[in-house]
C-alpha positions as CSV (number, residue, x, y, z in Angstrom):
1,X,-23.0,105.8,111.8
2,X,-19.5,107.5,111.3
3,X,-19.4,110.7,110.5
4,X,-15.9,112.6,110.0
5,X,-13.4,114.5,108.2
6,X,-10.2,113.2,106.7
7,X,-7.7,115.9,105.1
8,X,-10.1,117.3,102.4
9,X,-13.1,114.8,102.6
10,X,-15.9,114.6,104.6
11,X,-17.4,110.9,104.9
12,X,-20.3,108.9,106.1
13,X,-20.7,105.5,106.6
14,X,-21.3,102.2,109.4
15,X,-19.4,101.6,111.9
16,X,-16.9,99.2,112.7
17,X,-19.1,97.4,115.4
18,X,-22.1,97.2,112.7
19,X,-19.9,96.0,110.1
20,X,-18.6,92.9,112.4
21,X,-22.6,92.1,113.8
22,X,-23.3,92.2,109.7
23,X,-20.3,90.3,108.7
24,X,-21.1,87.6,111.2
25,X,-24.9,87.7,110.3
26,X,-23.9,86.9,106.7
27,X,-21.1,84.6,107.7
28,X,-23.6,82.4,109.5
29,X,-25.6,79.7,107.7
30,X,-29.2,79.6,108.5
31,X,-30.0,76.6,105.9
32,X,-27.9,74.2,104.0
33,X,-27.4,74.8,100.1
34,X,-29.2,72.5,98.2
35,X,-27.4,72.6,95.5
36,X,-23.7,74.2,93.6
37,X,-25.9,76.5,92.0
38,X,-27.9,77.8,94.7
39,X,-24.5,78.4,97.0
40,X,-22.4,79.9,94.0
41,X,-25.5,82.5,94.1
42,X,-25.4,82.6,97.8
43,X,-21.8,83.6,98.1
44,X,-22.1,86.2,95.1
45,X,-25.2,87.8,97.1
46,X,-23.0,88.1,100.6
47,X,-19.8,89.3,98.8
48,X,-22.0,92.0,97.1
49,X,-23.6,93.0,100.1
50,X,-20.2,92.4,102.2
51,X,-19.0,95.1,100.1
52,X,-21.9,97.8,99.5
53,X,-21.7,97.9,103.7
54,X,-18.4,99.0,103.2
55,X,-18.8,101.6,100.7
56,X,-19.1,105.3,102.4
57,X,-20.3,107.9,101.3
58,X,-17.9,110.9,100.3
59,X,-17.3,114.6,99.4
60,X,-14.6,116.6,99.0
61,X,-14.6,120.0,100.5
62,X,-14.3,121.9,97.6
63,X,-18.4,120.4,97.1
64,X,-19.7,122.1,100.1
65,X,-20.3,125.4,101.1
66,X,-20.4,125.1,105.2
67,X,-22.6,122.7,107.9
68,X,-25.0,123.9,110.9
69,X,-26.6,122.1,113.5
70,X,-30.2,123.2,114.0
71,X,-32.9,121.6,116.0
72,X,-31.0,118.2,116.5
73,X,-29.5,117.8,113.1
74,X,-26.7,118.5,111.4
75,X,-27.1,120.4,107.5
76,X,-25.1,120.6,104.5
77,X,-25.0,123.3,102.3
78,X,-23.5,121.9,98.8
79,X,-21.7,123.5,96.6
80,X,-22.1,120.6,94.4
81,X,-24.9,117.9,95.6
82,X,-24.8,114.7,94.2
83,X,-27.6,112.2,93.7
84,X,-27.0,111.0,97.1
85,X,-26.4,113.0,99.9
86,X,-25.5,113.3,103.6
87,X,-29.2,114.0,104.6
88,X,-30.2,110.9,102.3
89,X,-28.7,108.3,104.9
90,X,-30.7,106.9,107.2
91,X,-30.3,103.8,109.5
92,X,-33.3,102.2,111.4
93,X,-35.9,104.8,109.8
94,X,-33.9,107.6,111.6
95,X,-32.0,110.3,109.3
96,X,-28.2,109.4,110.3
97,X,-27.6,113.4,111.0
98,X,-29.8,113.0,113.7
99,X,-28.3,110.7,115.5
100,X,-25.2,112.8,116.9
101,X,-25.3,113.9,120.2
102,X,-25.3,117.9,120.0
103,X,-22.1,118.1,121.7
104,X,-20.6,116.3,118.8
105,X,-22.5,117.3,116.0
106,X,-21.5,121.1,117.5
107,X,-17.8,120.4,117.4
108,X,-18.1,118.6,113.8
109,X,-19.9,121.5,112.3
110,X,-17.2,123.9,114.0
111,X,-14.3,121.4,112.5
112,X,-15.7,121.4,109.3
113,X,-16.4,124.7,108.9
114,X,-12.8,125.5,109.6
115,X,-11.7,123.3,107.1
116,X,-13.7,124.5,104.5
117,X,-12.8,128.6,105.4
118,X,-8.8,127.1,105.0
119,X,-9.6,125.4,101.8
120,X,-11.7,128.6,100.2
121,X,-8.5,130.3,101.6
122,X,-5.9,127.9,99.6
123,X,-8.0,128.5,95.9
């Protein structure tokens, strides 16, 4: 999982080297299509899920109120929490703000933090 900040949003999503093993999972045909039908479904079903592995998860900084890093994972507090938040990502039955090592989790709690403090500043 990605984790970062870009100008005013913090973001989630897979990374590039998950996205290619994916892509070339999907790209790969396991059986031949019987049928028009059949591969007009087929390629609908890989371009939807082609693109939901794309999508990231966002929020603005003006949406949260600061991050920690406690006991091997990194917390939000929100501002405004969606239905789907940061601590709602997992990836292999792990929760994905647990899988930073604490060097970098440290230095992204300390970045974000920042950034938030300079935004509050800005309003």
């Amino acid at each position: 999982m990605n984790l970062g900040l870009v100008h005013d949003t913090v973001f989630m999503g897979l990374t590039d080297s998950v996205l290619a093993v994916a892509r070339t999972d999907m790209a790969r045909d396991t059986e031949e299509t019987k049928n028009a039908l059949a591969g007009t479904i087929e390629r609908f079903v890989k371009k939807s899920v082609s693109s939901a592995l794309q999508t990231r998860l966002k929020y603005p900084l003006t949406d949260l109120d600061s991050a920690t890093y406690n006991n091997g994972t990194i917390k939000f507090a929100y501002r405004d929490r969606r239905r789907m938040a940061f601590e709602d990502v997992s990836q292999n039955g792990h929760k994905a703000l647990q899988s930073f090592s604490p060097a970098d989790a440290q230095q992204f709690v300390a970045t974000l933090n920042s950034a938030i403090r300079t935004v509050r500043g800005n309003f």
